[in-house]
N, C-alpha and C positions, 0 to 999 in steps of 0.2 A: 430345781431338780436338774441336774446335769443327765443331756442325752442320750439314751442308747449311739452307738457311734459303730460305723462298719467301712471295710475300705471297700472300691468296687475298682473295676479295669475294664470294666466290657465295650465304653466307647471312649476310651482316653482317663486316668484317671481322674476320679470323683469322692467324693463323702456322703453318705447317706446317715441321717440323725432323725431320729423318734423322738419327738417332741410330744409333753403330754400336754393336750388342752381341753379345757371343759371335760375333764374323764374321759378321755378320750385320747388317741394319738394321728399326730399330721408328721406327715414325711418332708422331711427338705433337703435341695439336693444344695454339694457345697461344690464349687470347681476353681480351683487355684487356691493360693496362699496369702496375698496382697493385703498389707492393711489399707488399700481401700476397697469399698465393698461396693458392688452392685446389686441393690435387693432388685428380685422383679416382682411383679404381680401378674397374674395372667387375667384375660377375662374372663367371662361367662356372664351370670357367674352362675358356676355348677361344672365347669371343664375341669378338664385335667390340666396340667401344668404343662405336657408333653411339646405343646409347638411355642412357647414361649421360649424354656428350659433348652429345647434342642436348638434354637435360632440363635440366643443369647451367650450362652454359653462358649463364644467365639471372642468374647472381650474379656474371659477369662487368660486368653495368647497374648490381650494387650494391657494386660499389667494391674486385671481387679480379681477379686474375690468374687464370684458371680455366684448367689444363691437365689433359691428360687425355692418353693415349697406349694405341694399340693394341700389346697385348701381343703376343712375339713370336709367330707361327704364328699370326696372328688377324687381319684386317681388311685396311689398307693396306700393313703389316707384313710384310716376309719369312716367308718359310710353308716352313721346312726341316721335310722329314719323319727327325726323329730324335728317337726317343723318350726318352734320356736328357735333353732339355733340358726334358721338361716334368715341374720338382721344384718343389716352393716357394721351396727353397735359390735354385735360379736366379732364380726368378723377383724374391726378394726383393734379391738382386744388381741385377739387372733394371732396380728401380724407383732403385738410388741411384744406377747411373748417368745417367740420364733425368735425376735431379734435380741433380746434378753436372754435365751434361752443358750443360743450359739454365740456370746460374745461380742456381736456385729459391731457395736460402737456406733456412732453416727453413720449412716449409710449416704449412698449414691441410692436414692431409689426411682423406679424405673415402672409405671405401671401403665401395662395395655389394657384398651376398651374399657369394658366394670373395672377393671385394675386400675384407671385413673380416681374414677370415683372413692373405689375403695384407698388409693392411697392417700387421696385429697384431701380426705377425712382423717385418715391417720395425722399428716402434715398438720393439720390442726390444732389435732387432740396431743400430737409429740413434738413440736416445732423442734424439739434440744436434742434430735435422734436425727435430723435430716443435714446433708450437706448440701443434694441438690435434687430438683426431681421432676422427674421427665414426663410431660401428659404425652403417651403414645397414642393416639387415635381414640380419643376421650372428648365429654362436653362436659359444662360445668351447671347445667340445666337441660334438664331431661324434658320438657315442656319444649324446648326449642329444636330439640330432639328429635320428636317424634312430628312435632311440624317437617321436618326434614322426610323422614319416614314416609310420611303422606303424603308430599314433592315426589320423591323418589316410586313409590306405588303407582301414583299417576301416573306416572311417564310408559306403565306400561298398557293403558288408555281404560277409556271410560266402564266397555264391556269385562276386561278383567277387575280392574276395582270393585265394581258390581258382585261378580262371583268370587272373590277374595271375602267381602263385608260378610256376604250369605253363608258362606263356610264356616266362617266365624262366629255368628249369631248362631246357627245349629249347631257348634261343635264338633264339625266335621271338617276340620283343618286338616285330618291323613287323608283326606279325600285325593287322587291322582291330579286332577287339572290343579288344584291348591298348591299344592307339592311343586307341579311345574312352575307357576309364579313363582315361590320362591326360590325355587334354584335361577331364576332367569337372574332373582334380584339378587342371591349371594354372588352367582360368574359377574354380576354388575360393581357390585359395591362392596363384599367381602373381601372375593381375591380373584384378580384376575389371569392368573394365569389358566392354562389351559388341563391341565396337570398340577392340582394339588397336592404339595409336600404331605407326605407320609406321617409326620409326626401332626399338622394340619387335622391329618383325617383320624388320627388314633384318639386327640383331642377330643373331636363332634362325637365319635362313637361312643367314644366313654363317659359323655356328658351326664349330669345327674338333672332328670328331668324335676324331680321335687325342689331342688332347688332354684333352678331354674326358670320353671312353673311359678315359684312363690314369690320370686323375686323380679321376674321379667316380666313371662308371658309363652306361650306358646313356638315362638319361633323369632327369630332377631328382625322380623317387620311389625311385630304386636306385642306392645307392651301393657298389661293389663296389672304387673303383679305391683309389691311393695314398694318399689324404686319408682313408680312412675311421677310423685310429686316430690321424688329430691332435689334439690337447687339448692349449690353453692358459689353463685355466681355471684352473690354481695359479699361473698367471704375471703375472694381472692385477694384483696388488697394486705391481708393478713400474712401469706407466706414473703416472709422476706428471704427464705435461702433462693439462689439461682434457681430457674427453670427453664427447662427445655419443651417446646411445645409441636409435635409431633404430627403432621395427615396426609390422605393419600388425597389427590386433586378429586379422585372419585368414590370418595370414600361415606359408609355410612352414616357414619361421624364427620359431618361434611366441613371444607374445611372455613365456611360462618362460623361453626361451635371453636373451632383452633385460632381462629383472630378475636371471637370475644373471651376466649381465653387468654390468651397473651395480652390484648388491651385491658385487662380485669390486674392484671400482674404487676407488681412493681418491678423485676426483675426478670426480662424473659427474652428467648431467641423463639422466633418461630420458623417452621422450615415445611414446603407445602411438597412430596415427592409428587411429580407429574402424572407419574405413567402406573399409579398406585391406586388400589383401594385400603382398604381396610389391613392390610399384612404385607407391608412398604418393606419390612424385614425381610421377605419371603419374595415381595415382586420386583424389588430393587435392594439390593441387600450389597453391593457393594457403597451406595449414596447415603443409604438409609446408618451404616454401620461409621459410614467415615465423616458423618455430620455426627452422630453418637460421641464417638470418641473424642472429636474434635469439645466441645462441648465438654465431656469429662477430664477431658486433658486442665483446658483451660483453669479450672476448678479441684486441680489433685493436690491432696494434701492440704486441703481447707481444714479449717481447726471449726 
């Protein structure tokens, strides 16, 4: 079924298309003309598309097609409350329709945090849709993960670790002192600048917690939900298109998870940004964009 299709002008021209999925409809946005395309994927999962879509959408000026679509139950997107649609399975369903749906061809794909996983898995399941594709701030096992996670907790020492577990166990994570650790640990390991990007914060706001809830966990230091025992870290050897492998030196997704990803790789650059967490687009976005490009250049007009 070909998409509802509308023009817009509000921040530079764009394309907005209604895609239907699972009975349902997801929005995606399109910017430039270029036959080659940059798909992205955002993470969460359960955000909105908004700080991905507004970051990215600047390699539309150098020469791709840059789409990007809020996932179902997220953003402009249909927002059904039912919890069997939020799997990977679907999700990876999800994205071949989008790309089936708007013509895409083989893509440039591009997926941050869950957006690696979830494209990982696409990569897999579509190897004949991919030209190249970029793990932005991604692990390839979530188990190594969350060992990071618990490093990174620690460090804000023995007595908060203690009142972090307790909150947890009672299900009082809105608790105020709870709240305050993790904000200590998103200024640490999310984004560090001091003044979070606008489209950043429209992102967290608009997050869908069922989704997120089912799929993560409570908050980006506790993962409790369905993705906690994925690993595809024996599966790497399987992508043969190029990859790009993406981290901030003090990032979440630290950068152990981005070297056992590029040594897992038969084909891979890896690039560590210094002065980065988790949004290397947002905290250095002149390095972050011109290792990108660089990287897509190499690779334009792959068959």
């Amino acid at each position: 079924m070909v998409p509802q299709f509308s023009q817009i002008t509000a921040e530079g021209k764009y394309r907005i298309h209604r895609v239907p999925v699972d009975g349902h409809q997801v929005v995606a946005y399109d910017y430039g003309d270029s036959e080659e395309v940059l798909y992205c994927l955002n993470g969460g999962p359960g955000l909105p598309c908004d700080y991905v879509r507004d970051s990215h959408r600047i390699m539309a000026e150098r020469g791709y097609r840059v789409v990007i679509h809020d996932q179902l139950g997220t953003g402009a997107s249909d927002r059904p409350s039912d919890p069997s649609l939020w799997t990977i399975e679907r999700y990876v369903a999800e994205v071949e329709t989008v790309r089936q749906a708007l013509n895409l061809g083989r893509v440039h794909l591009l997926g941050q945090s869950w957006g690696t996983w979830l494209g990982l898995d696409y990569c897999l399941a579509h190897p004949e849709a991919i030209k190249t594709f970029t793990f932005a701030n991604g692990t390839a096992e979530i188990a190594l993960h969350l060992q990071d996670l618990a490093r990174l907790r620690g460090a804000l020492g023995t007595e908060t670790v203690a009142m972090m577990a307790k909150h947890e166990a009672e299900g009082t994570t809105d608790h105020p002192e709870y709240q305050g650790a993790i904000t200590i640990l998103n200024y640490r390991h999310v984004c560090r600048l001091d003044i979070w990007p606008a489209a950043l914060n429209r992102s967290l706001a608009g997050i869908n917690m069922e989704i997120y809830g089912t799929m993560w966990g409570p908050n980006e230091f506790t993962c409790i939900g369905t993705l906690r025992d994925w690993d595809r870290l024996a599966d790497l050897p399987k992508l043969q298109a190029p990859c790009l492998v993406l981290c901030g030196m003090h990032d979440e997704l630290t950068p152990d998870s981005a070297a056992r990803i590029h040594r897992g790789l038969p084909n891979s650059r890896l690039k560590v940004f210094k002065n980065s967490a988790h949004m290397p687009f947002f905290e250095e976005p002149e390095a972050y964009f011109s290792v990108l490009s660089d990287f897509l250049r190499d690779h334009h007009g792959r068959k």
